[in-house]
C-alpha positions in Angstrom: -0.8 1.4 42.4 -1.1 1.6 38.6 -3.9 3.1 36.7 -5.3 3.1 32.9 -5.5 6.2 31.3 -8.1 6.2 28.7 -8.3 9.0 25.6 -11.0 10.1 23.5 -9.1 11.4 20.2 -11.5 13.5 18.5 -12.4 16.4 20.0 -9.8 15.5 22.9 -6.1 14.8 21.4 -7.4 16.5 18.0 -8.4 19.9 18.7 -11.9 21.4 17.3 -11.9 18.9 14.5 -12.3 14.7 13.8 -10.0 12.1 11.5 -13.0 12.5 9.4 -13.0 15.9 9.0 -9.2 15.8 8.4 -9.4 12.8 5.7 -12.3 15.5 4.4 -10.1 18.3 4.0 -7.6 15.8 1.9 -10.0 14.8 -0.5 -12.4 17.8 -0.6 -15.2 17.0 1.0 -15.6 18.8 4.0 -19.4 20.3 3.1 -20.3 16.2 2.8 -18.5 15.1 6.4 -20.1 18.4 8.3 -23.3 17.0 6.7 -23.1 13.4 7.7 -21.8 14.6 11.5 -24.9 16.5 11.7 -27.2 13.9 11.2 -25.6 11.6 13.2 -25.5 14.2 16.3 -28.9 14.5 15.6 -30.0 11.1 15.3 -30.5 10.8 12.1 -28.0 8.1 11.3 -26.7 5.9 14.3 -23.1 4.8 14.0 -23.3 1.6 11.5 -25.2 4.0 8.9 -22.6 6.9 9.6 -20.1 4.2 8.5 -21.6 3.1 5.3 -21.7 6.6 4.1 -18.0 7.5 5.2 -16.9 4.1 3.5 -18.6 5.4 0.4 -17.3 8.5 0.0 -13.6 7.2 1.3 -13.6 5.1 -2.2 -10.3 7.0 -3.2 -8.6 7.6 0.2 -5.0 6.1 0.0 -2.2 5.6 2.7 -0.6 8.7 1.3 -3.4 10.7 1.8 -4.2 8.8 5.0 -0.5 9.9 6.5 -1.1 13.6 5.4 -4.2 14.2 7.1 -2.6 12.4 10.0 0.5 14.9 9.8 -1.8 17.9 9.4 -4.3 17.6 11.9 -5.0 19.9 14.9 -3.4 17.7 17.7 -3.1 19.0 21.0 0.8 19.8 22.2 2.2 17.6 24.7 0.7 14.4 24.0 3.7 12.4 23.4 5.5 13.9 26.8 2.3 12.6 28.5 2.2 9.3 27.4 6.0 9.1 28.2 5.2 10.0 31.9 2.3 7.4 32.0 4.8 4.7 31.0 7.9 5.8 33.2 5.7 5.4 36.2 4.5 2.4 35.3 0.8 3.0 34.7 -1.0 2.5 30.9 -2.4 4.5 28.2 -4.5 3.9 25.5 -7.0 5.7 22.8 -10.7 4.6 22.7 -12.4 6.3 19.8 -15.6 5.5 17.2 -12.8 6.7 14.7 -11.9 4.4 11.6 -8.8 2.2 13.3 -6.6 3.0 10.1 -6.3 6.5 11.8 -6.3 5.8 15.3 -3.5 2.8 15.5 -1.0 5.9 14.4 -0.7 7.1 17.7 0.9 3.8 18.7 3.9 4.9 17.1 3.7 8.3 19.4 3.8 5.9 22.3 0.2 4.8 23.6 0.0 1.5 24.7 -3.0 1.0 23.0 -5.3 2.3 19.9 -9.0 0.8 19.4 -11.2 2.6 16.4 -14.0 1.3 14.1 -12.4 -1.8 12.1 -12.2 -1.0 8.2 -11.0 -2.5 5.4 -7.1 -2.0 4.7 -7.0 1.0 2.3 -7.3 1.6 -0.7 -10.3 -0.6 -0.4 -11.5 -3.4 -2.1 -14.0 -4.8 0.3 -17.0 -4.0 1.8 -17.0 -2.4 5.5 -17.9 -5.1 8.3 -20.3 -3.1 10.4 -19.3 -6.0 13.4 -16.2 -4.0 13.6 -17.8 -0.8 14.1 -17.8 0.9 17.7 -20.6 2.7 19.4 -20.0 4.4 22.9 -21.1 1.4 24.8 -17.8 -0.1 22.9 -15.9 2.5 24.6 -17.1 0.6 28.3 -16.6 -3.1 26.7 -13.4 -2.4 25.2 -12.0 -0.7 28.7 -13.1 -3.3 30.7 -10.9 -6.1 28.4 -7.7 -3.4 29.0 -8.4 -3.4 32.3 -8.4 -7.2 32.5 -5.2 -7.3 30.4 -3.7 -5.2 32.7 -4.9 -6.5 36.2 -6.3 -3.4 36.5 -10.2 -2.3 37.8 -12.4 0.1 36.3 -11.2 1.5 40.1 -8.3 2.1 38.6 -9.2 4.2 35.0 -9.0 7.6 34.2 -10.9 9.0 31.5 -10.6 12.3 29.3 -12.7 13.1 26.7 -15.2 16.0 25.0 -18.7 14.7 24.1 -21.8 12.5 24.3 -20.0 9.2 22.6 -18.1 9.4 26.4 -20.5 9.7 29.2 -21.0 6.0 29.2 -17.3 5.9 29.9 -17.6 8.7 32.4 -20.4 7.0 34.0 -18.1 4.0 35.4 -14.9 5.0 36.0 -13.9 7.5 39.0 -12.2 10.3 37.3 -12.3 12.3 34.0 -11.2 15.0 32.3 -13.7 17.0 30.1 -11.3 18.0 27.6 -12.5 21.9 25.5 -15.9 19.7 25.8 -19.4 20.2 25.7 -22.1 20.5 27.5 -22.9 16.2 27.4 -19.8 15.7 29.6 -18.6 18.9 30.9 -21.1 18.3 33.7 -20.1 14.7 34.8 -16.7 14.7 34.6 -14.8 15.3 38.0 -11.9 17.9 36.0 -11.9 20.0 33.5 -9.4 21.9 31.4 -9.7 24.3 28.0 -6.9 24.5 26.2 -4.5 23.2 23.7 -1.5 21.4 25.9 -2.7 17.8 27.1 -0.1 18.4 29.6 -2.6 20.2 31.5 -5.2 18.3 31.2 -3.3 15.1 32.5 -1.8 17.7 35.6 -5.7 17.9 37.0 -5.1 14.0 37.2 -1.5 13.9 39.0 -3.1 16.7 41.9 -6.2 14.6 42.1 -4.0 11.8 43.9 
């Protein structure tokens, strides 16, 4: 029987930090990303508004600067070994996350099966953001359920690891999941846990669950 393994990146694969905050660091504005984060944990800003503001002040972000804050960021050990397993046994991986797509679809080339973020325009940019192309959590259910179908797979059939609220609606449907160094919005729900910086053993909780 094969399964979908489903990853949160932020918070999960990268470790205490966000693409956002990593793009930040490149171009110096980490005070104005901790700022917009907190009002949209808050509920300040919902996710389309969060969006308009990042695409704003990512007005000089380049793929150069893109790949370095790719390169540089706090990524969890072992996450390339784990997606290698998943494939040699035949069963799928992919990353879910409300992070811009331009940073996500790197880990393709790590070996995920599958990368879905918020849609952007190609950088540098020269268009406006499409907020249609911008996820919410829901979108993290929706876009699931079409990997599922492309894989003849159920939501049955999903495993789930992640850190924060944008994941419980995930958590809510699928059997098992792996609160990944979370907090307290999923660490509750979710049928493992591990804390730690090796995805190895967060995937392990998985294999031993059967």
């Amino acid at each position: 029987m094969s399964r979908l393994h489903i990853f949160d990146m932020d918070g999960t694969l990268l470790h205490g930090s966000s693409a956002n905050i990593e793009l930040a660091r490149q171009l110096g504005l980490v005070a104005e990303f901790r700022a917009l984060d907190a009002a949209f944990g808050s509920g300040e800003i919902d996710t389309y508004e969060y969006a308009g503001h990042a695409h704003g002040m990512w007005s000089s972000l380049t793929p150069e600067i893109l790949g370095r804050a790719f390169a540089g960021a706090p990524w969890l050990a072992g996450i390339r070994e784990v997606w290698a397993d998943i494939t040699d046994r035949g069963e799928h991986c992919a990353v879910i996350s409300l992070a811009p797509g331009f940073f996500v679809e790197r880990l393709l080339e790590w070996g995920v099966h599958a990368a879905h973020g918020s849609r952007f325009p190609a950088l540098p940019f020269r268009e406006p953001v499409d907020m249609a192309g911008i996820l919410g959590p829901p979108d993290k259910v929706r876009i699931a359920d079409l990997l599922c179908a492309q894989y003849g797979l159920t939501r049955a059939d999903c495993v789930a690891y992640g850190d924060s609220m944008s994941d419980t609606d995930l958590f809510a449907v699928v059997p098992r999941s792996v609160a990944v160094n979370a907090d307290h919005h999923v660490s509750g729900v979710a049928s493992h846990a591990y804390s730690g910086r090796d995805l190895r053993g967060a995937y392990a909780l998985t294999r031993t669950a059967g």
